[in-house]
C-alpha positions in Angstrom: 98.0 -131.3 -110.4 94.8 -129.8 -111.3 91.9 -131.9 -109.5 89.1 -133.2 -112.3 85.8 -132.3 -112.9 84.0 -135.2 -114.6 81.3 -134.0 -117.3 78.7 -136.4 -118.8 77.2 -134.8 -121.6 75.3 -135.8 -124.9 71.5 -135.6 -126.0 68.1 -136.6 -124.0 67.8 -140.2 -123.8 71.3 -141.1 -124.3 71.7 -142.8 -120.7 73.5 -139.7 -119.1 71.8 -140.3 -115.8 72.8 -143.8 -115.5 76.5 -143.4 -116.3 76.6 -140.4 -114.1 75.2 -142.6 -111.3 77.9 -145.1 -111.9 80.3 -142.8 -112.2 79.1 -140.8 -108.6 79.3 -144.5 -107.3 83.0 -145.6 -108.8 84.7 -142.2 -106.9 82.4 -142.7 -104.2 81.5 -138.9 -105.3 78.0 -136.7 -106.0 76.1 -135.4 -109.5 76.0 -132.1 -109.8 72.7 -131.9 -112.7 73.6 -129.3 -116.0 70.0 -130.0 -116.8 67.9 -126.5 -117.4 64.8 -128.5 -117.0 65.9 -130.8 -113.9 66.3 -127.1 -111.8 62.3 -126.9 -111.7 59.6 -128.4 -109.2 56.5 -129.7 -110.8 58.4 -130.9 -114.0 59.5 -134.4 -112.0 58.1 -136.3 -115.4 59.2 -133.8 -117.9 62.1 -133.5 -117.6 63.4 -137.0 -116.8 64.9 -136.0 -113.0 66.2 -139.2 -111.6 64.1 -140.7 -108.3 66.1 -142.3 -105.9 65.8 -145.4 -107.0 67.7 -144.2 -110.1 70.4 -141.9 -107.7 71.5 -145.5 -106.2 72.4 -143.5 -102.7 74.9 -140.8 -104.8 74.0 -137.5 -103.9 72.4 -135.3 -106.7 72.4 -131.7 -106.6 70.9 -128.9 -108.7 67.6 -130.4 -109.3 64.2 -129.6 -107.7 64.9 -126.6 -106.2 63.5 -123.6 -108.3 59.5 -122.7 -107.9 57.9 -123.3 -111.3 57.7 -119.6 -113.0 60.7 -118.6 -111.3 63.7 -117.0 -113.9 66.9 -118.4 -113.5 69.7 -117.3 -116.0 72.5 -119.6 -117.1 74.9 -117.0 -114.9 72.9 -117.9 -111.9 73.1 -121.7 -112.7 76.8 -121.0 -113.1 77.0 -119.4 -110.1 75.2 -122.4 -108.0 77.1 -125.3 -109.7 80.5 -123.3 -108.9 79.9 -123.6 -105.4 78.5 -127.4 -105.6 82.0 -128.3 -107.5 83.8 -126.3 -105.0 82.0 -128.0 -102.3 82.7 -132.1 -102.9 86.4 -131.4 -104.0 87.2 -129.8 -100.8 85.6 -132.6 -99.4 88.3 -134.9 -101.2 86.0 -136.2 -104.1 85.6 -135.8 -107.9 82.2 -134.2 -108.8 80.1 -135.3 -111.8 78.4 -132.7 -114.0 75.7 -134.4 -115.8 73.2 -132.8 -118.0 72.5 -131.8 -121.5 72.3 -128.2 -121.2 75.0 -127.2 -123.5 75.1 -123.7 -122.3 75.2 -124.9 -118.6 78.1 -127.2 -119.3 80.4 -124.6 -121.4 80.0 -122.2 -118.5 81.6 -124.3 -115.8 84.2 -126.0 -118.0 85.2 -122.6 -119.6 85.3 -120.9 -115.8 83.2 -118.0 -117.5 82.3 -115.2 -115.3 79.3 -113.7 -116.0 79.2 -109.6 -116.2 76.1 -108.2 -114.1 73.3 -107.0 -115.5 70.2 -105.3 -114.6 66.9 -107.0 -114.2 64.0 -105.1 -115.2 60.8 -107.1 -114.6 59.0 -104.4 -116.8 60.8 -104.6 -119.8 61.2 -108.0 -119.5 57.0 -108.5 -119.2 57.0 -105.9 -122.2 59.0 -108.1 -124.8 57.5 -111.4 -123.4 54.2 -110.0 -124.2 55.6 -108.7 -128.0 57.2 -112.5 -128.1 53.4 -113.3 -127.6 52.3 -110.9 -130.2 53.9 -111.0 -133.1 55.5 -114.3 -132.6 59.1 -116.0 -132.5 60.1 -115.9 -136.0 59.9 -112.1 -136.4 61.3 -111.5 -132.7 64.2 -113.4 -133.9 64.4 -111.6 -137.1 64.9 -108.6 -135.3 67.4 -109.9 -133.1 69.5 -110.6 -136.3 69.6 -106.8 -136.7 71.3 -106.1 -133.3 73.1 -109.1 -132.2 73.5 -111.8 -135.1 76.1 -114.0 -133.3 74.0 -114.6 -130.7 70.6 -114.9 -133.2 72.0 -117.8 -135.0 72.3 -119.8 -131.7 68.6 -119.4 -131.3 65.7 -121.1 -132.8 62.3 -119.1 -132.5 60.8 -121.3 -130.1 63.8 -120.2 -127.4 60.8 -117.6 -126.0 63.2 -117.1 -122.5 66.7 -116.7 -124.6 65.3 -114.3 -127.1 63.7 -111.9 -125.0 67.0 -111.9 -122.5 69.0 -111.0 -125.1 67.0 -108.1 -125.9 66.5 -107.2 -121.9 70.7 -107.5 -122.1 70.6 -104.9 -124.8 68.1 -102.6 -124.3 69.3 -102.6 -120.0 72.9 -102.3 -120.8 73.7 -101.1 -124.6 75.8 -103.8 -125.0 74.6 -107.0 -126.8 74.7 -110.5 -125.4 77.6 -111.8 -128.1 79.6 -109.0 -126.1 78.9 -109.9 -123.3 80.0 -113.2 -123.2 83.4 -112.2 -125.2 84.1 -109.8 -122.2 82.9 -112.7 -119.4 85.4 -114.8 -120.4 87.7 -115.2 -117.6 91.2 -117.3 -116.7 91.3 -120.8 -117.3 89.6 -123.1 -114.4 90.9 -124.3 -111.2 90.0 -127.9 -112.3 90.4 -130.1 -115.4 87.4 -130.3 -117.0 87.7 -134.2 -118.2 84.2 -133.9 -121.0 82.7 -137.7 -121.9 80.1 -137.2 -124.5 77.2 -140.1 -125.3 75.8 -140.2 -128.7 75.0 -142.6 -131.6 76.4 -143.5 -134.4 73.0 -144.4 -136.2 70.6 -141.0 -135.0 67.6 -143.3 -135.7 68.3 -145.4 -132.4 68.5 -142.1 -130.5 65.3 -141.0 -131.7 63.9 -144.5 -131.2 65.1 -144.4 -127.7 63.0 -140.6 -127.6 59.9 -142.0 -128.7 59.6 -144.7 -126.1 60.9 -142.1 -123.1 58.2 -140.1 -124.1 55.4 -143.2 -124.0 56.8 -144.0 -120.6 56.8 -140.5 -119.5 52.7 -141.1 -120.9 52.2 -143.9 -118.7 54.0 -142.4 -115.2 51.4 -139.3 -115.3 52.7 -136.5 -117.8 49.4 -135.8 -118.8 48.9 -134.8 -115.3 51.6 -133.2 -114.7 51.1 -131.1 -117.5 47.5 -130.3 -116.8 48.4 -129.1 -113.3 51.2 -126.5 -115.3 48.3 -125.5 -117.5 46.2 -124.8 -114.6 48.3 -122.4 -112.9 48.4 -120.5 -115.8 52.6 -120.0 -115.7 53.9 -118.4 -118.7 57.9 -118.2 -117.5 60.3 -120.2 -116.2 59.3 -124.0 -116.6 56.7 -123.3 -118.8 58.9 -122.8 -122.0 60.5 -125.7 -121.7 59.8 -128.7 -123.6 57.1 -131.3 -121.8 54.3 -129.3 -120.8 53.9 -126.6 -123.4 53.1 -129.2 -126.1 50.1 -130.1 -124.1 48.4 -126.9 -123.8 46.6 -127.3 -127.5 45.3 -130.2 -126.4 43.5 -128.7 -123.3 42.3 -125.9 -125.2 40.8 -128.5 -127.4 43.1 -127.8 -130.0 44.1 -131.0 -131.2 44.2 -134.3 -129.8 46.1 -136.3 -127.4 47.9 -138.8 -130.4 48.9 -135.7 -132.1 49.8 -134.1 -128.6 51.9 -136.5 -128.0 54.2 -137.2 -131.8 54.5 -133.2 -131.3 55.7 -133.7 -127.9 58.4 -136.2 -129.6 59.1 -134.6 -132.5 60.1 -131.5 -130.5 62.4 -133.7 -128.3 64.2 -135.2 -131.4 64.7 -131.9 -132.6 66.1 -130.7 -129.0 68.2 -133.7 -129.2 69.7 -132.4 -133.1 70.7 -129.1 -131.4 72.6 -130.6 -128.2 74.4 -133.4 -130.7 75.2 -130.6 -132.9 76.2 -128.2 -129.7 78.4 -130.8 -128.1 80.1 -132.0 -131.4 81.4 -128.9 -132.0 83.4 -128.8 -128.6 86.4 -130.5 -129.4 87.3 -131.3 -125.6 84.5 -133.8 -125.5 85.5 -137.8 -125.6 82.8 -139.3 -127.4 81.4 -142.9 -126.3 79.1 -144.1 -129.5 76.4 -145.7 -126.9 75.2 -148.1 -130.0 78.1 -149.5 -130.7 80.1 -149.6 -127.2 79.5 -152.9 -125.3 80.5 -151.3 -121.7 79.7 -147.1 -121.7 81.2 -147.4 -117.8 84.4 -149.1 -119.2 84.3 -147.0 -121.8 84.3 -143.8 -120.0 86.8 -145.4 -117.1 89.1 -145.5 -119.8 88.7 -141.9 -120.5 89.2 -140.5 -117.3 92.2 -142.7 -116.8 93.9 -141.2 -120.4 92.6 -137.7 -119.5 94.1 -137.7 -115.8 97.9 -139.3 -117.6 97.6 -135.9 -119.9 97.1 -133.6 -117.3 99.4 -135.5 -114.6 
């Protein structure tokens, strides 16, 4: 029998962490973080990384280890978390894959092997600065014209996705919607067992985003932020949600109440796109967190049904 890979997936503020931690506990196993944010220093508050308080003792890997600007593809987070899995099952356990990083998540569990492609730091500085110029909307407008599979995954805010699809293009001829058709690869060694947390009344969720975000407030994201603005960082970290929203604000832009409903409307909207990412995988249990009285029962039960299937 295939050995498992546990996945915890669902939307920001949806208690991932904590079940993972449980979980990491239960099979006396590690968390391997599917968190595009998490992979950063200097974005501790941001993005929600667990202390270790929160880790309870499990092991956590993939978080905390990239420089702040630094570029990091999801074939190179693929590439990591392959050898993290690898690493705790030959070691006799059953690693945890935690995150909400849709992209992240479908490239371990659908084994897909990324083809290579050329970095060129020029071009890529070239369409960062036309991103810049003429904005998101048109960039993705254009993107519609070459590659529209891969367009309508985008919203114009994704600055980084965007402008790598057009590096993918304009480095290789071939668009990123063919790329990934021609990186799919052979099934898995493991059996990706998915749990998915969400709500059955969205308003909860949201409600759960605004008061992450005031708490985020009161541990020092203000900071935080202001220390990303200082350095004047433009990739990596930078266009992800939690700092970014604050940089109006230090320009003297708008204030720090409005700073902060944009910096949670933006996370409600984030949270839309991973429900709607993750509901249209249908491998994914889903535990409704609002209605269930036990999500660690819950998600026992799960794994137990998903091993019988696959035994």
């Amino acid at each position: 029998m295939k050995p498992i890979v546990i996945f915890v997936a669902g939307p920001t503020a949806s208690g991932k962490t904590d079940l993972a931690v449980k979980l990491g506990k239960h099979f006396s196993s590690e968390v391997i973080s599917a968190d595009s944010m998490q992979i950063y220093k200097g974005m501790h508050i941001a993005s929600a990384a667990p202390d270790a308080a929160e880790m309870q003792g499990v092991p956590h890997s993939m978080i905390e280890f990239l420089p702040y600007g630094a570029a990091f593809t999801v074939a190179d987070y693929a590439e990591a978390a392959r050898r993290e899995i690898d690493r705790v099952i030959s070691n006799g356990a059953v690693p945890v894959v935690a995150g909400g990083t849709g992209l992240y998540i479908t490239a371990l569990a659908d084994n897909i092997k990324f083809l290579p492609v050329k970095t060129d730091f020029a071009l890529r500085a070239r369409l960062e600065r036309e991103y810049d110029e003429i904005g998101g909307e048109k960039m993705l407008s254009r993107l519609y014209g070459i590659d529209a599979s891969a367009a309508e995954k985008l919203q114009p805010g994704d600055r980084r996705r965007i402008v790598r699809a057009f590096e993918i293009y304009e480095t290789s001829g071939v668009t990123k919607s063919m790329q990934n058709a021609a990186s799919k690869a052979q099934p898995p060694y493991f059996t990706p067992v998915m749990i998915g947390l969400t709500f059955r009344d969205r308003q909860k969720l949201y409600e759960r985003i605004n008061r992450r975000v005031d708490i985020m407030m009161e541990k020092g994201l203000l900071e935080e932020a202001r220390a990303a603005y200082a350095a004047k960082i433009k990739t990596g970290a930078a266009q992800a949600i939690g700092h970014k929203e604050f940089f109006g604000y230090f320009e003297g832009k708008q204030t720090l109440e409005e700073t902060v409903e944009t910096l949670k409307r933006s996370t409600r909207r984030y949270a839309k796109r991973q429900l709607t990412w993750f509901n249209n995988d249908s491998r994914v249990n889903r535990i409704y967190v609002d209605e269930s009285e036990d999500v660690f029962a819950d998600a026992l039960k799960i794994i137990e049904e998903e091993e019988k299937k696959n035994a």
